[in-house]
DRENDO-1510 file (C-alpha; in Angstrom, 1 decimal, always signed):
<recs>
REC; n; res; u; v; w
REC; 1; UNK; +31.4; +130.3; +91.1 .
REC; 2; UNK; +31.2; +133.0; +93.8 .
REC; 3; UNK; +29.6; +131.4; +97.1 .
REC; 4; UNK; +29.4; +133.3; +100.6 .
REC; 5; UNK; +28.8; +131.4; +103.7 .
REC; 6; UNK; +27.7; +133.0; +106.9 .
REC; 7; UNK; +29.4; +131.3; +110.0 .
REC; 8; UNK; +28.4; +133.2; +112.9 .
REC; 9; UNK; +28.9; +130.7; +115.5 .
REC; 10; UNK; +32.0; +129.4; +117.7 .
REC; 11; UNK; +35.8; +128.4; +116.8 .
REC; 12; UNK; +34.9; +124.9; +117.4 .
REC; 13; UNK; +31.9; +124.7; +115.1 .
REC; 14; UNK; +34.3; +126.7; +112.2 .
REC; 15; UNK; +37.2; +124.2; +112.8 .
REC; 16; UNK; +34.9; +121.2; +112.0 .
REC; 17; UNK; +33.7; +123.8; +108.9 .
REC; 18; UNK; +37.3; +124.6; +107.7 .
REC; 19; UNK; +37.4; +121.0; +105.4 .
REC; 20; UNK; +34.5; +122.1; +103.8 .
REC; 21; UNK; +35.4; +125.0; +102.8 .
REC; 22; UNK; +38.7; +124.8; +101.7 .
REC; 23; UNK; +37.8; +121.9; +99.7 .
REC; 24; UNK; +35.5; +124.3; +97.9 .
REC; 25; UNK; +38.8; +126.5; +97.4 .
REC; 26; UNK; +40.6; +123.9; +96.0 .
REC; 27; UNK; +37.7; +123.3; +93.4 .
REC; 28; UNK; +38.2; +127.0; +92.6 .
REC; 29; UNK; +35.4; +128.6; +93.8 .
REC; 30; UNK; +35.7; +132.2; +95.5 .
REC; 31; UNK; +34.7; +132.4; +98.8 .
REC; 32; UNK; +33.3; +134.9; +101.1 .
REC; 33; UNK; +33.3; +134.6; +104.8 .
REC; 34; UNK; +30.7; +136.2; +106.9 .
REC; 35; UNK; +31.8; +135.7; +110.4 .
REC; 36; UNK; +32.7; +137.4; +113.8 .
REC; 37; UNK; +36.4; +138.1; +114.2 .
REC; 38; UNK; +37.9; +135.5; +115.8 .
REC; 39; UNK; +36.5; +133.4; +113.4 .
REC; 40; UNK; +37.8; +135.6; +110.5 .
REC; 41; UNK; +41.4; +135.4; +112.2 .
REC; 42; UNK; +41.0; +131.6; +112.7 .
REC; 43; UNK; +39.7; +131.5; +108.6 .
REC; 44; UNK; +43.5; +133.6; +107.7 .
REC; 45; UNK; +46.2; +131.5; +110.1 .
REC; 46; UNK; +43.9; +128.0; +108.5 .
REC; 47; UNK; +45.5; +129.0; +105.0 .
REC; 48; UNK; +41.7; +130.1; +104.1 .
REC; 49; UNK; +41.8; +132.3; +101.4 .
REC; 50; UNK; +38.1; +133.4; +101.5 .
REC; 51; UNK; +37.1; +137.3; +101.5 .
REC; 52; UNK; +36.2; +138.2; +105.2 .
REC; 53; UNK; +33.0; +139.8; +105.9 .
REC; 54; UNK; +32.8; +140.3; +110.1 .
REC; 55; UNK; +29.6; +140.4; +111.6 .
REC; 56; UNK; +30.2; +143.2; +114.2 .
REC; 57; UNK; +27.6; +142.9; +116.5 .
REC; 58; UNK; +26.9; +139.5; +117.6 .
REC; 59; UNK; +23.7; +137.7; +116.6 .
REC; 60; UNK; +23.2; +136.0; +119.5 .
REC; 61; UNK; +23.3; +139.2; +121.7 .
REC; 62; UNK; +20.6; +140.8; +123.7 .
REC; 63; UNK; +21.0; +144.4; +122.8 .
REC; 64; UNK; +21.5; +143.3; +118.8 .
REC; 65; UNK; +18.1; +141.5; +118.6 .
REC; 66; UNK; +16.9; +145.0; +120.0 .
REC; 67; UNK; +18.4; +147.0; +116.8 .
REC; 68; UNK; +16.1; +148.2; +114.1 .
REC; 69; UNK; +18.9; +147.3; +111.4 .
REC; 70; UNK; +21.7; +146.1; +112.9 .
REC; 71; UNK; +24.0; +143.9; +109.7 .
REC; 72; UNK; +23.4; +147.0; +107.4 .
REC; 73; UNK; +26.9; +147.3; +106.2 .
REC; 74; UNK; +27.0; +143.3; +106.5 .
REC; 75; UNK; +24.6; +142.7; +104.0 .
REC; 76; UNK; +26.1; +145.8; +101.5 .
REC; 77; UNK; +29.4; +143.9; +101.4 .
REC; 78; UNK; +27.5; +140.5; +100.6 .
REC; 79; UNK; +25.5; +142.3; +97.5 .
REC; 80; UNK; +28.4; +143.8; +96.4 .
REC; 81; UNK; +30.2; +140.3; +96.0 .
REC; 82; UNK; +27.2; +139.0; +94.1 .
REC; 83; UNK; +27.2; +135.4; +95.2 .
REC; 84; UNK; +26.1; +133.1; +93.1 .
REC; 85; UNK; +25.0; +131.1; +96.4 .
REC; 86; UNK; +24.7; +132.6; +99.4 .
REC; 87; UNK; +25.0; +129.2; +102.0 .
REC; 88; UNK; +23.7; +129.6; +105.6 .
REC; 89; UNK; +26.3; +127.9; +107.1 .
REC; 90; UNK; +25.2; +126.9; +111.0 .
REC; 91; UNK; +22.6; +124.0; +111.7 .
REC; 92; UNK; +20.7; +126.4; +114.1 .
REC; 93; UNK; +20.3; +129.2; +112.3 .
REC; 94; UNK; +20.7; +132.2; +114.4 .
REC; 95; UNK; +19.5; +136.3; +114.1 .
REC; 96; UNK; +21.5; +137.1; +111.5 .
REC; 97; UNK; +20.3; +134.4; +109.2 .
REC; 98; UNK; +16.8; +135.0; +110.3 .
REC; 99; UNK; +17.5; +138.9; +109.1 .
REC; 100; UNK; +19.4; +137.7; +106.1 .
REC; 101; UNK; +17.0; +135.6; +104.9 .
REC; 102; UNK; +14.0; +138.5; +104.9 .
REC; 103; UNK; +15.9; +141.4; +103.5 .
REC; 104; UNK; +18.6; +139.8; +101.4 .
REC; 105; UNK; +16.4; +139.5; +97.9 .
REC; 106; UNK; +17.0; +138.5; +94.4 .
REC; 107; UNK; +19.8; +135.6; +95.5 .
REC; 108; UNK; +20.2; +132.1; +95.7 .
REC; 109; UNK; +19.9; +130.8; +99.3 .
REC; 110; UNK; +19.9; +127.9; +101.5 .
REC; 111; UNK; +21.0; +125.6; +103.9 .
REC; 112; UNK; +20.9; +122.5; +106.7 .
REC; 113; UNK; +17.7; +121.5; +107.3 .
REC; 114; UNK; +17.4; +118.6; +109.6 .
REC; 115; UNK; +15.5; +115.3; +110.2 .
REC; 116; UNK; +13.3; +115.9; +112.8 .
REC; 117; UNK; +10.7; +117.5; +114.4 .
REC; 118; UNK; +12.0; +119.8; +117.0 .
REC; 119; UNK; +14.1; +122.5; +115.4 .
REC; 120; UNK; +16.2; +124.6; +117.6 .
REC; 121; UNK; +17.4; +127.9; +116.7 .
REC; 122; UNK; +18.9; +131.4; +118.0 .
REC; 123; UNK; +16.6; +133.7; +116.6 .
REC; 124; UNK; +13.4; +135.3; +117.7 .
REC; 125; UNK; +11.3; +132.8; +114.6 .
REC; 126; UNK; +10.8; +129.3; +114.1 .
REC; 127; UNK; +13.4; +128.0; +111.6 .
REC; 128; UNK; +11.0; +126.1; +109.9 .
REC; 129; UNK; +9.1; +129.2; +108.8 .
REC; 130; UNK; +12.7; +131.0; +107.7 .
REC; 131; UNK; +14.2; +128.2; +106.0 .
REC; 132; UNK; +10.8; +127.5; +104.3 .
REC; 133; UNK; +12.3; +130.4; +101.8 .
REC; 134; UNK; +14.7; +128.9; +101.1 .
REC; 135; UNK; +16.0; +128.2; +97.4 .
REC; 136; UNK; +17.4; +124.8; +98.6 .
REC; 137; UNK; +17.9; +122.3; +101.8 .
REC; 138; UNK; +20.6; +120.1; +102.6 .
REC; 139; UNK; +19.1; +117.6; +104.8 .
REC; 140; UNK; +21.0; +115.9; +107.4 .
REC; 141; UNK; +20.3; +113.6; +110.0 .
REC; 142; UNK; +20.2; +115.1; +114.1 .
REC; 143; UNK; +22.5; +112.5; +114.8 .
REC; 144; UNK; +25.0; +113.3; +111.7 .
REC; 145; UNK; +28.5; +114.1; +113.8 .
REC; 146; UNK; +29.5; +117.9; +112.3 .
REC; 147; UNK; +32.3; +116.8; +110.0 .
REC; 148; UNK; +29.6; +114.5; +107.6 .
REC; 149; UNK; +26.7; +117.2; +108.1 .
REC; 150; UNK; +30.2; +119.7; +106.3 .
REC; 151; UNK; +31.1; +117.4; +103.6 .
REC; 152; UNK; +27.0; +117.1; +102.7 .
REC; 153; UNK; +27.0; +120.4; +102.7 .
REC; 154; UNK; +30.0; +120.0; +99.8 .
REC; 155; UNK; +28.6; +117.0; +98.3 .
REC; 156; UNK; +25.4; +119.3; +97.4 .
REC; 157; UNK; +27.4; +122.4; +96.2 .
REC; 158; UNK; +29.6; +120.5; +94.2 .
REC; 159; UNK; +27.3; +117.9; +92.5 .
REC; 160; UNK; +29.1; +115.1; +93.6 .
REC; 161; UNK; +27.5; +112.5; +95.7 .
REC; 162; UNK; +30.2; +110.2; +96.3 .
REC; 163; UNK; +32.6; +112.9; +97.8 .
REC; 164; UNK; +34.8; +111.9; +100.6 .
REC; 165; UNK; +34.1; +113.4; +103.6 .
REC; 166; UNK; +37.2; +115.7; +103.8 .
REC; 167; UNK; +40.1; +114.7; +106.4 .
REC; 168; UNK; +39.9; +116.8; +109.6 .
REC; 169; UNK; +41.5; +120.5; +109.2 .
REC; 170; UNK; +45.3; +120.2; +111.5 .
REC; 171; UNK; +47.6; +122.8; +111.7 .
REC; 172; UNK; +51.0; +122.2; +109.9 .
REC; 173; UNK; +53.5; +121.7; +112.1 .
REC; 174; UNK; +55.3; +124.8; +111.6 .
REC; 175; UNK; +53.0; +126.0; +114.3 .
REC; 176; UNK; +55.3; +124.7; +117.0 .
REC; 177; UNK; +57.7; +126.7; +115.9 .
REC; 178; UNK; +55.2; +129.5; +117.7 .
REC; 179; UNK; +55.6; +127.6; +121.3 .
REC; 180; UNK; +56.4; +129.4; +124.6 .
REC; 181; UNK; +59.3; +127.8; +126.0 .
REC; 182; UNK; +57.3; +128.1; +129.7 .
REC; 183; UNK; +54.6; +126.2; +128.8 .
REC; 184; UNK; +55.7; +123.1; +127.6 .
REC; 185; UNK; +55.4; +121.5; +130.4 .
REC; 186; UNK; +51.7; +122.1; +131.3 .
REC; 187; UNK; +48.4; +120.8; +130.7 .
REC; 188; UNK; +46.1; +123.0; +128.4 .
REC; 189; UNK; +42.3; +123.2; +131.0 .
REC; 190; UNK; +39.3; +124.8; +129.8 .
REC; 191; UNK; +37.0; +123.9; +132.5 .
REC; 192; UNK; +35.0; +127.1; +133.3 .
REC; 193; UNK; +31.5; +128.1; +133.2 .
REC; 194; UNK; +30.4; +130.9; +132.1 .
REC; 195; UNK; +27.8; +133.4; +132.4 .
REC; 196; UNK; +24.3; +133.3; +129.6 .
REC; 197; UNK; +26.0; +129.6; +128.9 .
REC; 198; UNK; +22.7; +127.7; +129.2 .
REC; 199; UNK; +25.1; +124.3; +129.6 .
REC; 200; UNK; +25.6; +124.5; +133.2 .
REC; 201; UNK; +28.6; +122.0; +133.1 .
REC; 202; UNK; +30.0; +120.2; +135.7 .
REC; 203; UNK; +30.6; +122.4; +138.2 .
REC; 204; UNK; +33.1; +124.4; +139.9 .
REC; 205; UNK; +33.9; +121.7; +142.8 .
REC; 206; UNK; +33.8; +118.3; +140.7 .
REC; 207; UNK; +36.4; +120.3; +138.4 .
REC; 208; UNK; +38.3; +120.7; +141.5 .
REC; 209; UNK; +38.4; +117.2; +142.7 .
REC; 210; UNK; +38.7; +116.0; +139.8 .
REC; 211; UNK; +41.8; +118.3; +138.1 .
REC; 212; UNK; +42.9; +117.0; +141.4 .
REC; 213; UNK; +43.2; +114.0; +141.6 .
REC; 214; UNK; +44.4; +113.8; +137.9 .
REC; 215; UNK; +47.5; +116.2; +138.7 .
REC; 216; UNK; +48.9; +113.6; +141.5 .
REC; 217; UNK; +48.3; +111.1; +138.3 .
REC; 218; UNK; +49.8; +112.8; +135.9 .
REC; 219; UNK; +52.2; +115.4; +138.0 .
REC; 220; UNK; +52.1; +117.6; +135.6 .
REC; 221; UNK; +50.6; +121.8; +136.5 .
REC; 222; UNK; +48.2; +122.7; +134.4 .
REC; 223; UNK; +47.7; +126.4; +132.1 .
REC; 224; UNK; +43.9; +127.7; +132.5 .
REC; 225; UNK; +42.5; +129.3; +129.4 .
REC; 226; UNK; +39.5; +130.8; +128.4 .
REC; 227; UNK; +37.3; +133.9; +127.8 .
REC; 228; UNK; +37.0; +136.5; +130.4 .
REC; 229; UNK; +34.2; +135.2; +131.3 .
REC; 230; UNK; +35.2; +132.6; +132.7 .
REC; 231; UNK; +37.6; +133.9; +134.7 .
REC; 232; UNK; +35.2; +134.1; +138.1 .
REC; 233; UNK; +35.2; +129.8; +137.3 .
REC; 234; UNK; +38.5; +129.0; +136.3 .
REC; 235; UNK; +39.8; +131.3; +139.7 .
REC; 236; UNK; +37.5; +129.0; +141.7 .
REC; 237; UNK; +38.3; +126.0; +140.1 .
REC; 238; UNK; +42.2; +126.7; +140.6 .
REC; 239; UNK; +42.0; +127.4; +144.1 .
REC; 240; UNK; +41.3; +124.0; +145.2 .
REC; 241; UNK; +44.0; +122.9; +143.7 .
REC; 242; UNK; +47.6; +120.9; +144.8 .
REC; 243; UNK; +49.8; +124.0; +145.7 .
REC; 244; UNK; +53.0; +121.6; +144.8 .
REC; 245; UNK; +52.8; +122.3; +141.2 .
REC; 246; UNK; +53.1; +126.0; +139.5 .
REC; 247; UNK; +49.6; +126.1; +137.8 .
REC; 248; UNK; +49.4; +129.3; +135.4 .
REC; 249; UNK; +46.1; +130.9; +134.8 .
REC; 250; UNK; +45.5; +132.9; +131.7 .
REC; 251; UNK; +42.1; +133.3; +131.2 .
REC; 252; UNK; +41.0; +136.3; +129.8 .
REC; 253; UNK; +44.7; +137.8; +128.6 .
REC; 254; UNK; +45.1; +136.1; +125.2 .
REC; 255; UNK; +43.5; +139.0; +123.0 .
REC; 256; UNK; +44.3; +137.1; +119.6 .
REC; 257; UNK; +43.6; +133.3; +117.9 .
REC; 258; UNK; +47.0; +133.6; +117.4 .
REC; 259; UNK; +48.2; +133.7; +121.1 .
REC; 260; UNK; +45.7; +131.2; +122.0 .
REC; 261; UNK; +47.3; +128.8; +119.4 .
REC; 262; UNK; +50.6; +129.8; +120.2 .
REC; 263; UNK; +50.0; +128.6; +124.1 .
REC; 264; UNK; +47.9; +125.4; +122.7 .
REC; 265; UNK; +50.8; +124.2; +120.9 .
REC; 266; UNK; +53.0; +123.8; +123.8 .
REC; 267; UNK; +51.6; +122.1; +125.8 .
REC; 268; UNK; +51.4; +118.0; +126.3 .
REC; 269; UNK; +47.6; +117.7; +126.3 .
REC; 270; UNK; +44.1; +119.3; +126.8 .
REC; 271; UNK; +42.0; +118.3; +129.7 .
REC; 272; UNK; +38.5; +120.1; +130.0 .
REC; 273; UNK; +35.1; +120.3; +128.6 .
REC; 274; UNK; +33.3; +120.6; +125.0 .
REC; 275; UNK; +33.9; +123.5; +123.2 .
REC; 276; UNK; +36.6; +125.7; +121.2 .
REC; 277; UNK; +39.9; +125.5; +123.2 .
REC; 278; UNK; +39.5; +122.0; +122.8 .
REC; 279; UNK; +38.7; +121.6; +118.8 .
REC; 280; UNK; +41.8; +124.1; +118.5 .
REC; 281; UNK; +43.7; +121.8; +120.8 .
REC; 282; UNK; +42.6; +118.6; +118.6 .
REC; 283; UNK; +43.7; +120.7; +115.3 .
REC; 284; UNK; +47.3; +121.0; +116.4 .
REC; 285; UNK; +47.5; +117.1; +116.9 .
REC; 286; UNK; +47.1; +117.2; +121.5 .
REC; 287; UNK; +46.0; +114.4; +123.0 .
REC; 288; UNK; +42.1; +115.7; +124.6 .
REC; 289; UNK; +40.1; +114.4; +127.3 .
REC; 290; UNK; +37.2; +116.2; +127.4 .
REC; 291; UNK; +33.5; +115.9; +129.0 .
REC; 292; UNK; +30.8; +115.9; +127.2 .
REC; 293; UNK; +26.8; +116.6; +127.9 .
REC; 294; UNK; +24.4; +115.6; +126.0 .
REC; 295; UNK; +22.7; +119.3; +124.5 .
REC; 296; UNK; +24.1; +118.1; +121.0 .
REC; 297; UNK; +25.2; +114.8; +121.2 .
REC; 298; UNK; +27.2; +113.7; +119.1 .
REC; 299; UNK; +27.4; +116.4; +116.6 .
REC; 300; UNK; +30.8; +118.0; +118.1 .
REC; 301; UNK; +33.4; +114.8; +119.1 .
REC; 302; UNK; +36.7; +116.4; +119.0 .
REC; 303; UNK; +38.4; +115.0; +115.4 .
REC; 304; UNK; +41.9; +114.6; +113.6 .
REC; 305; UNK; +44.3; +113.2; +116.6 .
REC; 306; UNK; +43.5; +110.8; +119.8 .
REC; 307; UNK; +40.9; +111.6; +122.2 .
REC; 308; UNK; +38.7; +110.2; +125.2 .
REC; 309; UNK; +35.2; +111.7; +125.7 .
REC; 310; UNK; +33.6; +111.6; +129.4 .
REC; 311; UNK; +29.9; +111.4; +128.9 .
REC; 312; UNK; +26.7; +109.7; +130.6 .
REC; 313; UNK; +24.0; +108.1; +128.7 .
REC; 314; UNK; +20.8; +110.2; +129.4 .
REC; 315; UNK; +17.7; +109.3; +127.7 .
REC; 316; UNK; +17.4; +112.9; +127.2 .
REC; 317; UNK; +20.3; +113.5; +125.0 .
REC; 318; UNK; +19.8; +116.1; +121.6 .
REC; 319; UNK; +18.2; +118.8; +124.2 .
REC; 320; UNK; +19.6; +122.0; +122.9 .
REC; 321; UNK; +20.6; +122.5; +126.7 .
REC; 322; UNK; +17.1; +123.1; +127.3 .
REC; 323; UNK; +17.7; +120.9; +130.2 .
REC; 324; UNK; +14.3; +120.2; +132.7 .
REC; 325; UNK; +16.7; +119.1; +135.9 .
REC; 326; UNK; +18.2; +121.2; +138.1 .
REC; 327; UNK; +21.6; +120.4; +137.0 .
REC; 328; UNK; +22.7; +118.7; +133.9 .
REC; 329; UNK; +22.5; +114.6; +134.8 .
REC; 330; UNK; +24.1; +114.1; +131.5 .
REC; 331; UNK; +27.5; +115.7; +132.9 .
REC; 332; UNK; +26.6; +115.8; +136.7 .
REC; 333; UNK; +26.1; +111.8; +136.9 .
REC; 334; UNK; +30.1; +111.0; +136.2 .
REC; 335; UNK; +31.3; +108.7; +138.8 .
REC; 336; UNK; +34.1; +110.5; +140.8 .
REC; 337; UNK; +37.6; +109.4; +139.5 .
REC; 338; UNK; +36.4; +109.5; +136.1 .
REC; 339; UNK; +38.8; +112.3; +135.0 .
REC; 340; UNK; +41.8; +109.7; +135.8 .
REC; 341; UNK; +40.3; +106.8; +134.6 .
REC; 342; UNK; +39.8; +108.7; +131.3 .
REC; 343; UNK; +43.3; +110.3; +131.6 .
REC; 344; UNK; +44.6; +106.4; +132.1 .
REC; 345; UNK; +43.1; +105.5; +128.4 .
REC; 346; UNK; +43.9; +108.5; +126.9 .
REC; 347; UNK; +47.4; +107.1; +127.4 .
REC; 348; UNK; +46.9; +103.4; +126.3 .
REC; 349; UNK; +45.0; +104.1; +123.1 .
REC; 350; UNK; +46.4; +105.3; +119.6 .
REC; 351; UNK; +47.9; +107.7; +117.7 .
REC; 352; UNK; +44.2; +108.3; +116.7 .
REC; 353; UNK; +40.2; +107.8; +116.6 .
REC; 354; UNK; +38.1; +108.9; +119.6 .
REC; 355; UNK; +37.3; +106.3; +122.3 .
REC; 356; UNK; +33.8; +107.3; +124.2 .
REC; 357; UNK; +33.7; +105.8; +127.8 .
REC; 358; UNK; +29.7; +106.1; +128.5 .
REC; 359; UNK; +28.4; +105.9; +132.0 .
REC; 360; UNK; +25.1; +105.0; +132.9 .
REC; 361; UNK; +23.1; +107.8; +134.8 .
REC; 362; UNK; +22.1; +107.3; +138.4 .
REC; 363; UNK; +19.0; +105.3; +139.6 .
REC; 364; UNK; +16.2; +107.4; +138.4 .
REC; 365; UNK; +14.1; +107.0; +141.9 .
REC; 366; UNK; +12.6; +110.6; +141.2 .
REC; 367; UNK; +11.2; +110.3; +138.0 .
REC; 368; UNK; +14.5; +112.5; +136.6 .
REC; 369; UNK; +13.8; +111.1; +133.3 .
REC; 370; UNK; +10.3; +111.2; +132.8 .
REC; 371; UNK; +9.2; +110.5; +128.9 .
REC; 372; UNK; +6.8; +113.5; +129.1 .
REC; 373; UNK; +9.4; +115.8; +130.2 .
REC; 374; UNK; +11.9; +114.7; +128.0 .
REC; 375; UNK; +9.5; +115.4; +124.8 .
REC; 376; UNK; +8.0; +118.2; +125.9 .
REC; 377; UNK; +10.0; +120.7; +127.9 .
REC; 378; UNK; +12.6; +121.5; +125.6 .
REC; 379; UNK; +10.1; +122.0; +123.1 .
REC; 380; UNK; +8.3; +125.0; +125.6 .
REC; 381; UNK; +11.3; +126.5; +126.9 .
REC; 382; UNK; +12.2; +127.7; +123.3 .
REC; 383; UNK; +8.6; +128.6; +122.5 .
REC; 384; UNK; +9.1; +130.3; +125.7 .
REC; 385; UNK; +11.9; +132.4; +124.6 .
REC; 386; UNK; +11.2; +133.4; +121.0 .
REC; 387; UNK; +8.0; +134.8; +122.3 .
REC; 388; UNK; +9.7; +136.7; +124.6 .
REC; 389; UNK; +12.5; +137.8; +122.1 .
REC; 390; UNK; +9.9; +138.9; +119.9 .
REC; 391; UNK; +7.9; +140.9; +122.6 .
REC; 392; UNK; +11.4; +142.3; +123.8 .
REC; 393; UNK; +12.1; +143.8; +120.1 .
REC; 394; UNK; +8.8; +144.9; +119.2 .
REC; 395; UNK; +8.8; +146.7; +122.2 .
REC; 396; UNK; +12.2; +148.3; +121.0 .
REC; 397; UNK; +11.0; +148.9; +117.8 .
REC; 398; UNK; +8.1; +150.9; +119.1 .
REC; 399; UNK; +9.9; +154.3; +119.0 .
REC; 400; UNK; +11.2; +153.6; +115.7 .
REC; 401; UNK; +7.8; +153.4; +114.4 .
REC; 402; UNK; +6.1; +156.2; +116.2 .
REC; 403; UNK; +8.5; +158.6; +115.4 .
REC; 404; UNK; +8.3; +157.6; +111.4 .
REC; 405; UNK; +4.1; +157.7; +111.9 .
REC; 406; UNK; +4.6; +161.5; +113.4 .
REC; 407; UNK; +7.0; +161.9; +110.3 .
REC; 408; UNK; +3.9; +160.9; +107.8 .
REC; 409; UNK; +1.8; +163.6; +105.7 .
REC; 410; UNK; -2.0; +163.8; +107.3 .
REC; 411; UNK; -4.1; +162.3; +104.8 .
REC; 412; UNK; -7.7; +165.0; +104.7 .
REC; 413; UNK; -11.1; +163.6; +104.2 .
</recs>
């Protein structure tokens, strides 16, 4: 069986993928991977042996939602591997599955579809209407964690109810082998924010106090990485910092997967927030603390090795990061010293499992958590946006269209 499976997401959301689809490897299926490059050099050093398709300009993009036909050779290299089942892989479907979906005829599609009534996505449509074409679903529950909503996902292909729900992807340990001598003595941060991130984070000066306080703790510097992006963040972060210790910064100057990795796997432990770094961190076996908001909660909980999660217990929780506040209560609300306190346990606890040390949010004297708001705004900022995606390409399209009308044969009465 041939099976393609668009992944056009993050490194962390194709890490908690990876048992999925190896284990359709190992059942001998042939696989083809329709991803943006990192992810397609994450799919090769993973042992993956699926055919790599890479989605060169990036679904979630301003200017790509503006194209007329922008996955053209994309969806050529798809028909010419003639899935047998062609598997939108992200829960949130995004542009390119949205485009996909319309123009890709004649073959067998489908993918999540989930329990409940608000249905985020990345495109300019509402998923409901796209996946509505679909050939199949595979339901899962909002609150399924990423690693069960995977091995459904396998379950369904692979007609087997009762399957296991695979162990989480690690690197072998021949990857230490890849280690720079200098960093073995640091602490891996990812801390930054960065710009079109709707998840606002914790900001630049609680990351400060609280890197802080945990480097007198732990006395150990700490090695910044990141995307270029968040350079501006992690340079602000860093220089509130104890001078006594040699802190390295290398945001932005790790071009490859590879170099990133090769960093990662030096170092004692990853300190930071949600997101990729950390998932690659928690594949090569490091201990994580990381903080947590509440946009997806608890779909992404960093898997395979030990690890303490920061969080705060909002009644607003599943969002999408469409958050009503100001600033994001469900990060915002730690307690200061909560970055030692979670360093402290990250130490006592064992080799493995994730332990989740919840705080409660702060009186709610303002009405911060309002059930109205809570329903309703996350619900109108996206109707918000896909109308003004929509308006934004139509309006690019225009020319397209005017030009082929001028093009047309005058028809006489």
């Amino acid at each position: 069986m041939r099976l393609t499976v668009t992944s056009p997401d993050g490194l962390g959301d194709f890490i908690l993928r990876l048992p999925w689809l190896l284990t359709m490897e190992q059942q001998g299926w042939d696989l083809q991977l329709v991803a943006r490059e990192p992810t397609l050099e994450l799919a090769r050093l993973a042992g993956l042996h699926a055919t790599g398709v890479e989605i060169a300009n990036s679904p979630y993009s301003r200017i790509t939602r503006t194209m007329k036909r922008p996955f053209t050779q994309e969806f050529r290299r798809i028909r010419e591997f003639r899935p047998d089942i062609l598997f939108f892989g992200p829960s949130q479907i995004s542009f390119f599955e949205e485009q996909a979906a319309s123009e890709l005829d004649g073959m067998t599609k489908g993918g999540f579809r989930v329990d409940t009534d608000f249905q985020p996505g990345e495109g300019i449509e509402d998923p409901l209407a796209v996946s509505s074409a679909y050939d199949f679903h595979v339901t899962v529950e909002s609150s399924d964690p990423e690693p069960l909503r995977n091995a459904k996902a396998a379950r369904f292909l692979l007609g087997n109810p009762t399957l296991a729900v695979p162990e989480p992807f690690r690197f072998p340990a021949t990857f230490a082998d890849r280690t720079r001598p200098e960093d073995s003595a640091f602490v891996a941060v990812s801390a930054g924010h960065r710009a079109g991130d709707r998840f606002a984070g914790w900001g630049n000066a609680n990351w400060s106090r609280e890197l802080g306080a945990l480097a007198h703790e732990a006395k150990q510097p700490y090695v910044f990485v990141g995307i270029e992006k968040e350079q501006e963040s992690h340079a602000a972060i860093m220089k509130n910092l104890p001078h006594d210790l040699p802190h390295r910064d290398l945001t932005g100057k790790l071009g490859k997967v590879e170099d990133l990795l090769r960093v990662l796997s030096g170092t004692t432990a990853y300190v930071g927030k949600d997101g990729g770094v950390m998932h690659l961190a928690a594949a090569l076996g490091k201990p994580v603390l990381a903080v947590f908001g509440g946009g997806h909660w608890p779909r992404f909980l960093p898997a395979g090795g030990k690890s303490v999660v920061l969080t705060v217990n909002v009644p607003c929780r599943g969002c999408d990061w469409r958050c009503h506040l100001d600033q994001p209560a469900c990060v915002t609300d730690l307690a200061e010293g909560s970055l030692v306190e979670g360093w402290r346990n990250l130490q006592r606890i064992g080799a493995d499992g994730c332990l989740v040390l919840e705080q409660q949010p702060r009186d709610d004297t303002t009405g911060r958590f309002d059930s109205s708001l809570i329903r309703d705004f996350p619900r109108q900022d996206l109707s918000r946006q896909r109308a003004a995606r929509r308006n934004e390409r139509t309006q690019a399209l225009k020319p397209f269209y005017l030009r082929w009308a001028a093009r047309r044969p005058h028809k006489h009465v």
